[in-house]
PAKOLSE-412080 format. One line per field, with one value per residue: residue in one letter; residue number from 1; z, y, x of N, C-alpha, C, O in turn. Coordinates in steps of 0.02 Angstrom, whole numbers. Atoms other than C-alpha are relative to their C-alpha. Layout:
% residues N
aa A:...
i NUM:...
n_c3 Z:...
n_c2 Y:...
n_c1 X:...
ca_c3 Z:...
ca_c2 Y:...
ca_c1 X:...
c_c3 Z:...
c_c2 Y:...
c_c1 X:...
o_c3 Z:...
o_c2 Y:...
o_c1 X:...
% end
This chain:
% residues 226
aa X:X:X:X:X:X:X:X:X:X:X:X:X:X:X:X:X:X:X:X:X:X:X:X:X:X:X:X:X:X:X:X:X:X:X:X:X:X:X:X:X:X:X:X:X:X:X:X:X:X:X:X:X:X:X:X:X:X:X:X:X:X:X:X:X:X:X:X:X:X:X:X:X:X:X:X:X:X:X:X:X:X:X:X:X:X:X:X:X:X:X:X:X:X:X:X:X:X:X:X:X:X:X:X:X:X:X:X:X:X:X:X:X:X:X:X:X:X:X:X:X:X:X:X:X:X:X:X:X:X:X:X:X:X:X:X:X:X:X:X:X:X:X:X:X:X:X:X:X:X:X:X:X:X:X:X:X:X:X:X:X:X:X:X:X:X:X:X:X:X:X:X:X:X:X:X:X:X:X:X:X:X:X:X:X:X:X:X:X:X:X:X:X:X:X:X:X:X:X:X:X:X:X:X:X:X:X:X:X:X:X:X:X:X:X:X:X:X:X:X:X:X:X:X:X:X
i 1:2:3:4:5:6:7:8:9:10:11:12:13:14:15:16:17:18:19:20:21:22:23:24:25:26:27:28:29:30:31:32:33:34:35:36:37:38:39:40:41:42:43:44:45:46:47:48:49:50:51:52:53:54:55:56:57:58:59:60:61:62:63:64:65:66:67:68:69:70:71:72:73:74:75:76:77:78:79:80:81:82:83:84:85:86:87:88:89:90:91:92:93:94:95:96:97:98:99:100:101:102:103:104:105:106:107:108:109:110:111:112:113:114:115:116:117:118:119:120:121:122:123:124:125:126:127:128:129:130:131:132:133:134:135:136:137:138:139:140:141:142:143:144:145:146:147:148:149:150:151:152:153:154:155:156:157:158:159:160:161:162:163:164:165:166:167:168:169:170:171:172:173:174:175:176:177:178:179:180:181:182:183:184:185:186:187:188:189:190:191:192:193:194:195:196:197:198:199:200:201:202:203:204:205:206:207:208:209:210:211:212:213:214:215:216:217:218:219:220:221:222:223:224:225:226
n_c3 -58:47:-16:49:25:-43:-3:69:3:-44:42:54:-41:-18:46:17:-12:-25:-56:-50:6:-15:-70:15:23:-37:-47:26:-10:-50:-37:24:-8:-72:-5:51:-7:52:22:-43:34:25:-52:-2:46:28:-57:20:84:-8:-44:-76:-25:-50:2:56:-22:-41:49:20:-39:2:55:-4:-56:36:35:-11:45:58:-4:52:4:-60:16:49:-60:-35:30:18:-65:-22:31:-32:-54:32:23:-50:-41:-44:66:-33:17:57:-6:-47:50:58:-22:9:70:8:-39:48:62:7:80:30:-9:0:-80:10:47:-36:-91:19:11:-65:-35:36:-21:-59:6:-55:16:71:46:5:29:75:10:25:53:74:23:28:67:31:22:28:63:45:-33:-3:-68:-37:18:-19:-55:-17:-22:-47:-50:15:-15:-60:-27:43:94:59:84:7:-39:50:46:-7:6:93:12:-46:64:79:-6:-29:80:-65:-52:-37:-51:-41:38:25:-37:-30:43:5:-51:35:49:-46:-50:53:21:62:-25:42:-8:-51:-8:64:-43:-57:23:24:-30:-33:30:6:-40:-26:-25:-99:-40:5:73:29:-19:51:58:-19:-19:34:-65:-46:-64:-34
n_c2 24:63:45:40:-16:10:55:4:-29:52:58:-28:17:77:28:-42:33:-73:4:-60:-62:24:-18:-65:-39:40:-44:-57:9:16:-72:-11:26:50:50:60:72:-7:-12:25:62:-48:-26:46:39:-25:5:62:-8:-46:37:-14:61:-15:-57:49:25:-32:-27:55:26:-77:18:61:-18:-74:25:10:33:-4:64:-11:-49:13:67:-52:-25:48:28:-63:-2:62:-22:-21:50:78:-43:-32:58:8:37:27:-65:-2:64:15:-41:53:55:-53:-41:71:12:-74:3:50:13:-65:42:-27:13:64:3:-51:47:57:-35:-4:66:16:-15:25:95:-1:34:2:12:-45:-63:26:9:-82:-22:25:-10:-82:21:33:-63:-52:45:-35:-62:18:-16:52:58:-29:23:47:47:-10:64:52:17:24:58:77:38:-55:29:-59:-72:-41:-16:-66:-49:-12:-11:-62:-30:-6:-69:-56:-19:-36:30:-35:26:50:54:39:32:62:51:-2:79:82:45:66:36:52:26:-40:-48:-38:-34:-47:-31:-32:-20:-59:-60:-21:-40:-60:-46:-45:-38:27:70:16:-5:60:14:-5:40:36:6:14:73:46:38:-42:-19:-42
n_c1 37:53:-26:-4:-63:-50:-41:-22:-79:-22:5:-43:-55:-30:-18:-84:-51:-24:33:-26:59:50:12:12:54:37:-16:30:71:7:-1:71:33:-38:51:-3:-53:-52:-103:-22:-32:-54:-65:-38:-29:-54:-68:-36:-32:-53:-34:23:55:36:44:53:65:41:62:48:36:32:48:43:69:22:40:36:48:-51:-60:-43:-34:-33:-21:-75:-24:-12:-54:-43:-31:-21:-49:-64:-21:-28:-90:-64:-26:27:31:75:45:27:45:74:39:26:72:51:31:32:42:66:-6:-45:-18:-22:-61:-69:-14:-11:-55:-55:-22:-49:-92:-24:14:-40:-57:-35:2:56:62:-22:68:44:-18:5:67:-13:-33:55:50:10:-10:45:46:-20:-50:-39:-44:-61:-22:26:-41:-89:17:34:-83:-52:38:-22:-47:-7:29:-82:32:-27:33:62:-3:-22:76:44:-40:6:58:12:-64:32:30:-11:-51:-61:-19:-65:-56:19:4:-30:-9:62:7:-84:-13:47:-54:-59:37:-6:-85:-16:-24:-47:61:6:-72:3:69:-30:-61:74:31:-29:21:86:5:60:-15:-4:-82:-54:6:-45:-29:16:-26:-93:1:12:43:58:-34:67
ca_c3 991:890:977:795:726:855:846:654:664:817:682:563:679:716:548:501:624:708:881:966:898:936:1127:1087:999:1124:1267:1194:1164:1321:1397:1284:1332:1492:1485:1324:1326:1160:1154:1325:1216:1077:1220:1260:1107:1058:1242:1205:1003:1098:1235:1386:1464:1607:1556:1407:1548:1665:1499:1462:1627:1634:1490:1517:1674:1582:1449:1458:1383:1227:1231:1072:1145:1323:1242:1135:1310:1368:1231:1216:1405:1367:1261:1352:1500:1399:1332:1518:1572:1667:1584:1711:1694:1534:1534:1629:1499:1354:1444:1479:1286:1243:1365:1267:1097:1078:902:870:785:804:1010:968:847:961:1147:1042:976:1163:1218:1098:1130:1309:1262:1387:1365:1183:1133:1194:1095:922:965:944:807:697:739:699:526:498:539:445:304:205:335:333:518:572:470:526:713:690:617:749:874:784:778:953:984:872:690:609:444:467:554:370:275:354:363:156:168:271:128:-12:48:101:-66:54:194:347:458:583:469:380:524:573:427:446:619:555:413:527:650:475:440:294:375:229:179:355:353:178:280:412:309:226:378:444:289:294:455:608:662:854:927:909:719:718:820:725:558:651:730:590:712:790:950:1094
ca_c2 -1436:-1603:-1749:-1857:-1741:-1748:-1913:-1917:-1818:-1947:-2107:-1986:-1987:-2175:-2219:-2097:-2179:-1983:-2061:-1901:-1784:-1921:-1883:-1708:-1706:-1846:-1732:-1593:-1701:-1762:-1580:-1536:-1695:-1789:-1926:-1999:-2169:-2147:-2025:-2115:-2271:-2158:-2095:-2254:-2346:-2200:-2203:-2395:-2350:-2224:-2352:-2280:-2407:-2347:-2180:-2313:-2398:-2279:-2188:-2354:-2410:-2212:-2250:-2425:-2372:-2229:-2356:-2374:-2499:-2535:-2715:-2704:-2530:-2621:-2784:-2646:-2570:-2755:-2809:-2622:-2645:-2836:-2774:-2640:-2781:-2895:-2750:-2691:-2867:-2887:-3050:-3119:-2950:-2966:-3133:-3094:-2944:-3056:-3172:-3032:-2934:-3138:-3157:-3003:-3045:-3232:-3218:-3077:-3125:-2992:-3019:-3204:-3159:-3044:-3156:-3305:-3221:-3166:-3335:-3409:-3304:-3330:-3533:-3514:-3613:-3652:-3770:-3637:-3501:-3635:-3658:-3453:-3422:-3571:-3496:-3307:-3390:-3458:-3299:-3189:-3313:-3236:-3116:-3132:-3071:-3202:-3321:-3277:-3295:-3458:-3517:-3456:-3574:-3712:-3693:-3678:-3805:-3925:-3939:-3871:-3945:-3869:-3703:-3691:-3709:-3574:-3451:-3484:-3439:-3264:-3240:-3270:-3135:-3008:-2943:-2828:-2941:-2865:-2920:-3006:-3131:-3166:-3197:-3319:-3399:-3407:-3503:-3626:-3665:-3709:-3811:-3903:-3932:-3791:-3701:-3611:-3556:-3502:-3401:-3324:-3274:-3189:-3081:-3034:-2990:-2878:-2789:-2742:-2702:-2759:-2922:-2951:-2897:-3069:-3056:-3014:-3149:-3261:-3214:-3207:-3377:-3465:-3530:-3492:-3412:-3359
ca_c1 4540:4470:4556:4550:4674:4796:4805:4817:4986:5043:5005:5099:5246:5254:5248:5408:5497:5511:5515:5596:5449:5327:5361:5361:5197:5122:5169:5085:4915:4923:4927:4757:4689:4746:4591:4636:4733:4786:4934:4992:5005:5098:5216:5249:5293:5405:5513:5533:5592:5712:5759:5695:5600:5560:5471:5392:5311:5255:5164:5093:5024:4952:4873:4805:4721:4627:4552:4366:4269:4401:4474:4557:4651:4670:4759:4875:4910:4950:5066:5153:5212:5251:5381:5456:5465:5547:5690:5726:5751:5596:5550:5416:5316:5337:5256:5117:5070:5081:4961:4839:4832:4807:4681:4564:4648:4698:4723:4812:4961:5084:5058:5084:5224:5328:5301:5359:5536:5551:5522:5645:5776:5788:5748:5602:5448:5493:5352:5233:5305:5322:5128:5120:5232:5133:4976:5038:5108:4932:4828:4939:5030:5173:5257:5432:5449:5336:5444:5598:5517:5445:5627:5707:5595:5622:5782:5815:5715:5870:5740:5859:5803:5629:5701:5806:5634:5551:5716:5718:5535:5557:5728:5618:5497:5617:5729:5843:5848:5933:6057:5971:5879:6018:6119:5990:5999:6189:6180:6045:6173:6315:6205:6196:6363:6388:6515:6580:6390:6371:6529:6468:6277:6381:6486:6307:6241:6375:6358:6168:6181:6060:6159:6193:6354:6428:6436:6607:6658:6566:6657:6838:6801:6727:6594:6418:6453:6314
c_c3 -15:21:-90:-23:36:-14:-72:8:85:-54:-46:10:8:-59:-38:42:45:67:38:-16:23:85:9:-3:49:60:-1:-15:61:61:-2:44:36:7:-73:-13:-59:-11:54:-62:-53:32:11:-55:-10:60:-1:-71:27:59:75:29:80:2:-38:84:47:-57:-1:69:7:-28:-4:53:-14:-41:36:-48:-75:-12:-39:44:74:-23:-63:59:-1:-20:-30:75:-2:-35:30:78:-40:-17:85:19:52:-33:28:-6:-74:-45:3:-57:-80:2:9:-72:-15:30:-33:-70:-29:-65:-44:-13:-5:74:-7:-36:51:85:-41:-1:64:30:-32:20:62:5:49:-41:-84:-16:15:-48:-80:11:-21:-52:-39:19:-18:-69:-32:3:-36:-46:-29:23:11:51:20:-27:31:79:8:-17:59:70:-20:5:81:48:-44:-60:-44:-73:-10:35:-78:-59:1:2:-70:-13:-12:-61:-87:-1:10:-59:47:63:50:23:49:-31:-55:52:38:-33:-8:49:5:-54:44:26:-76:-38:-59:30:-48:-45:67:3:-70:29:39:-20:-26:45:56:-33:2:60:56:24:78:-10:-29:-80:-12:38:-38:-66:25:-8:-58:31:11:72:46:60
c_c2 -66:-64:-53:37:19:-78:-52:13:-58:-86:20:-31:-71:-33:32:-36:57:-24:61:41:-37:0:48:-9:-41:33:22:11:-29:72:18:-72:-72:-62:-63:-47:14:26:-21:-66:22:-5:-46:-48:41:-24:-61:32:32:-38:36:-27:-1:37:-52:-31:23:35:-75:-26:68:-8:-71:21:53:-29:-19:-64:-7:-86:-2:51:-25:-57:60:28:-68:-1:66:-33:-82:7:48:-47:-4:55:6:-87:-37:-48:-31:63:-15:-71:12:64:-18:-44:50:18:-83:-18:40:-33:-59:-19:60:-16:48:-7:-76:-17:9:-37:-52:18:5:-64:-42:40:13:-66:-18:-20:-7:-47:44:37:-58:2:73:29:-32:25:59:-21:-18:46:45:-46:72:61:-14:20:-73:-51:-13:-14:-86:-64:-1:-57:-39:-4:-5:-47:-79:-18:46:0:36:85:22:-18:61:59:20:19:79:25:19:63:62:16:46:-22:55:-55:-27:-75:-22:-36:-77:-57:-15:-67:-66:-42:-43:-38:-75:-25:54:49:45:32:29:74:76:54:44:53:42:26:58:63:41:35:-42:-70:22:12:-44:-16:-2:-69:-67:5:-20:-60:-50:-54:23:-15:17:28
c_c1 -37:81:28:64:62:25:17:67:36:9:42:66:44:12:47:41:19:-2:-1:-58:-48:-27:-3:-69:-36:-22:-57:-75:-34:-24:-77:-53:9:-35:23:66:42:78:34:39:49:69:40:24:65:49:23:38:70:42:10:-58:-27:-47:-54:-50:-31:-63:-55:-62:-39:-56:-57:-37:-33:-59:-72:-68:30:45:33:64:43:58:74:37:34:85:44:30:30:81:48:16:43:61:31:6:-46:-53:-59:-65:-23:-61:-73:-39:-19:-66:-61:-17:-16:-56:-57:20:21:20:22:74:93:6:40:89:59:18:41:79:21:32:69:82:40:-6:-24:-70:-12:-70:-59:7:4:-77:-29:1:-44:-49:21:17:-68:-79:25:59:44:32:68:33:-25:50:50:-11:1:86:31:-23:12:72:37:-31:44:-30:32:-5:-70:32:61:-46:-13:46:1:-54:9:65:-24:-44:34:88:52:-10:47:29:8:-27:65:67:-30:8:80:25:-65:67:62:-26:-7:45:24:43:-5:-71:-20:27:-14:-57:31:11:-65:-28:18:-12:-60:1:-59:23:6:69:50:-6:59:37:-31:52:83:11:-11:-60:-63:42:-76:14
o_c3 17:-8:-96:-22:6:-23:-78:10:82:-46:-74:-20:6:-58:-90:12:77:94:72:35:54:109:65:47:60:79:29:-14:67:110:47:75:17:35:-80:-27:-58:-28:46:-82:-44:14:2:-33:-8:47:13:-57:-1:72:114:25:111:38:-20:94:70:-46:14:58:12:-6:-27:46:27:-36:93:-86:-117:-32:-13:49:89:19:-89:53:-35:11:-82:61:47:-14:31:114:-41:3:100:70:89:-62:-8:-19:-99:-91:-27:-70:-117:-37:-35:-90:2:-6:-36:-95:-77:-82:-98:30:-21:92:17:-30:62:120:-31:42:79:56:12:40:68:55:82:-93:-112:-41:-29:-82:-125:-39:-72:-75:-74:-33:-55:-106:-94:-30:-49:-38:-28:-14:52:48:36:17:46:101:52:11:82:102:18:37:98:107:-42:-93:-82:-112:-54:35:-81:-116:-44:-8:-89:-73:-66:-84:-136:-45:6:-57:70:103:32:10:72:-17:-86:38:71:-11:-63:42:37:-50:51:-2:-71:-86:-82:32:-31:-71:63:17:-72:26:36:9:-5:29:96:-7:-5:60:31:40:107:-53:-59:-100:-59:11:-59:-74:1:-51:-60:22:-2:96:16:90
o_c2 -77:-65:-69:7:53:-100:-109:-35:-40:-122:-23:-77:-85:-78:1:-60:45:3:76:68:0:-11:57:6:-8:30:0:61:-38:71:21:-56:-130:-104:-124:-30:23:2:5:-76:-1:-34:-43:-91:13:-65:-66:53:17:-20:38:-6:-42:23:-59:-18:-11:34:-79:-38:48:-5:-73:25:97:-7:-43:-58:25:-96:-10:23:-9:-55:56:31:-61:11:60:-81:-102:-23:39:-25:46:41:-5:-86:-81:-34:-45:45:-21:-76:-11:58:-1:-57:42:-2:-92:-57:13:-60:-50:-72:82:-34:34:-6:-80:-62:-31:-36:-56:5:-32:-72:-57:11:29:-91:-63:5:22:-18:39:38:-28:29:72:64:0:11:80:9:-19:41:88:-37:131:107:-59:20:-118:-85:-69:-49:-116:-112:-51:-91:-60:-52:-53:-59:-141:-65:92:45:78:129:80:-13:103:110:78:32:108:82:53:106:112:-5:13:24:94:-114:-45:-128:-75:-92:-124:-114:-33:-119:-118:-97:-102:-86:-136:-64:32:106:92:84:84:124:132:114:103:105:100:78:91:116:102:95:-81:-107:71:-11:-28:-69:-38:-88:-107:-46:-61:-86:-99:-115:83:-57:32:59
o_c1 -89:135:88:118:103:82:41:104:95:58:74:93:104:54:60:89:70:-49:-50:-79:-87:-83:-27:-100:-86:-81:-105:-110:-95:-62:-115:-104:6:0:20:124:103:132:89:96:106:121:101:62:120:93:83:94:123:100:57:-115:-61:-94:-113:-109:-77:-124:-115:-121:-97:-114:-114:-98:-22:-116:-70:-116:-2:102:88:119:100:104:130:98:85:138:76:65:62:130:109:61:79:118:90:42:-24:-106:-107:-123:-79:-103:-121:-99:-64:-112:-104:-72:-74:-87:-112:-29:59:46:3:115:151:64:97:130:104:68:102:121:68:87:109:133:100:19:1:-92:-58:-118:-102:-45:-25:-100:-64:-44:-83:-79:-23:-22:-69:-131:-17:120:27:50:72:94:14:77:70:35:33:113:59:16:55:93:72:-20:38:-6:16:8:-80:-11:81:-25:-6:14:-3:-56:-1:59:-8:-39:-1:146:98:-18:91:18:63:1:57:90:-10:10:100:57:-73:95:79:0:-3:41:77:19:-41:-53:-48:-6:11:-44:13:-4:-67:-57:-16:-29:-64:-14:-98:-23:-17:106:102:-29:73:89:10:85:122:45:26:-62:-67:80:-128:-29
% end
């Protein structure tokens, strides 16, 4: 009946990776204790992890209108729902909830981290999102997500000479690299004329696992593809 340890075994959960029990056990503290924002926000991280993005953001908005006096917990509400926008496709929403948890938290740099990448990978408001990424690189130095973000802006913004700095940065930090950053670092190389180092990056990041779809057409082709 002690709210704290409910939502001990919920933090348990998210950091296993258990999403399917985490809507189970979220459920279940939600039942005991219908007022508290918390396992709403829970609920909803997991139904995004599980790719139901609709239930993710009905928990979440549940939950954000619940919060009382919490800006930290309202600005985690924000940028949880800016995210499952941004997966179902609902990228102006997702906009506008980025700008909100920013609006309470403007220096929080995994909000900063995660709108940028968005931003970048629909090649929407790109020097906003490099202004982002370098400040989440510069409140939180030496993350090899953030790195790997902040390449990826640059490079779609055509520096591809600085966008294969900071990819060698995010490679140097990350000793089992997956399969998205090294893809990354695959179509930076071609963009730089190295086919045949590109071509090598690819095959690397089919293996690990975690590339984009178009990996195999990439290696067939001999090419970046989009």
């Amino acid at each position: 009946d002690r709210f704290p340890i409910h939502a001990q075994v919920l933090q348990l959960s998210l950091q296993m990776g258990d999403h399917e029990s985490l809507v189970k056990e979220a459920a279940r503290t939600i039942e005991l204790f219908p007022t508290a924002p918390e396992a709403y926000l829970y609920k909803g991280i997991a139904h995004s992890q599980l790719h139901q993005y609709e239930q993710a953001i009905e928990e979440l908005v549940t939950g954000r209108d619940l919060v009382v006096d919490n800006a930290p917990l309202t600005a985690q509400f924000w940028s949880s729902l800016g995210e499952a926008y941004n997966a179902s496709k609902q990228f102006a929403k997702s906009d506008q909830a980025y700008e909100k948890a920013l609006a309470i938290l403007p220096n929080d740099p995994t909000a900063l981290n995660n709108w940028a990448y968005y931003l970048s990978l629909r090649g929407d408001q790109l020097e906003r999102a490099e202004r982002m990424s370098k400040r989440s690189n510069e409140l939180a130095p030496g993350q090899p997500s953030y790195q790997d973000t902040y390449a990826w802006v640059l490079f779609r913004m055509k520096r591809h000479a600085e966008a294969r700095e900071w990819i060698e940065k995010a490679i140097a930090g990350s000793p089992n690299a997956d399969g998205e950053l090294l893809e990354h670092y695959g179509d930076i190389l071609f963009e730089l004329g190295e086919q045949a180092n590109a071509l090598e990056k690819w095959k690397r990041a089919k293996e690990r696992g975690g590339a984009s779809e178009l990996i195999d057409r990439k290696i067939a082709e001999g090419r970046r593809v989009e």
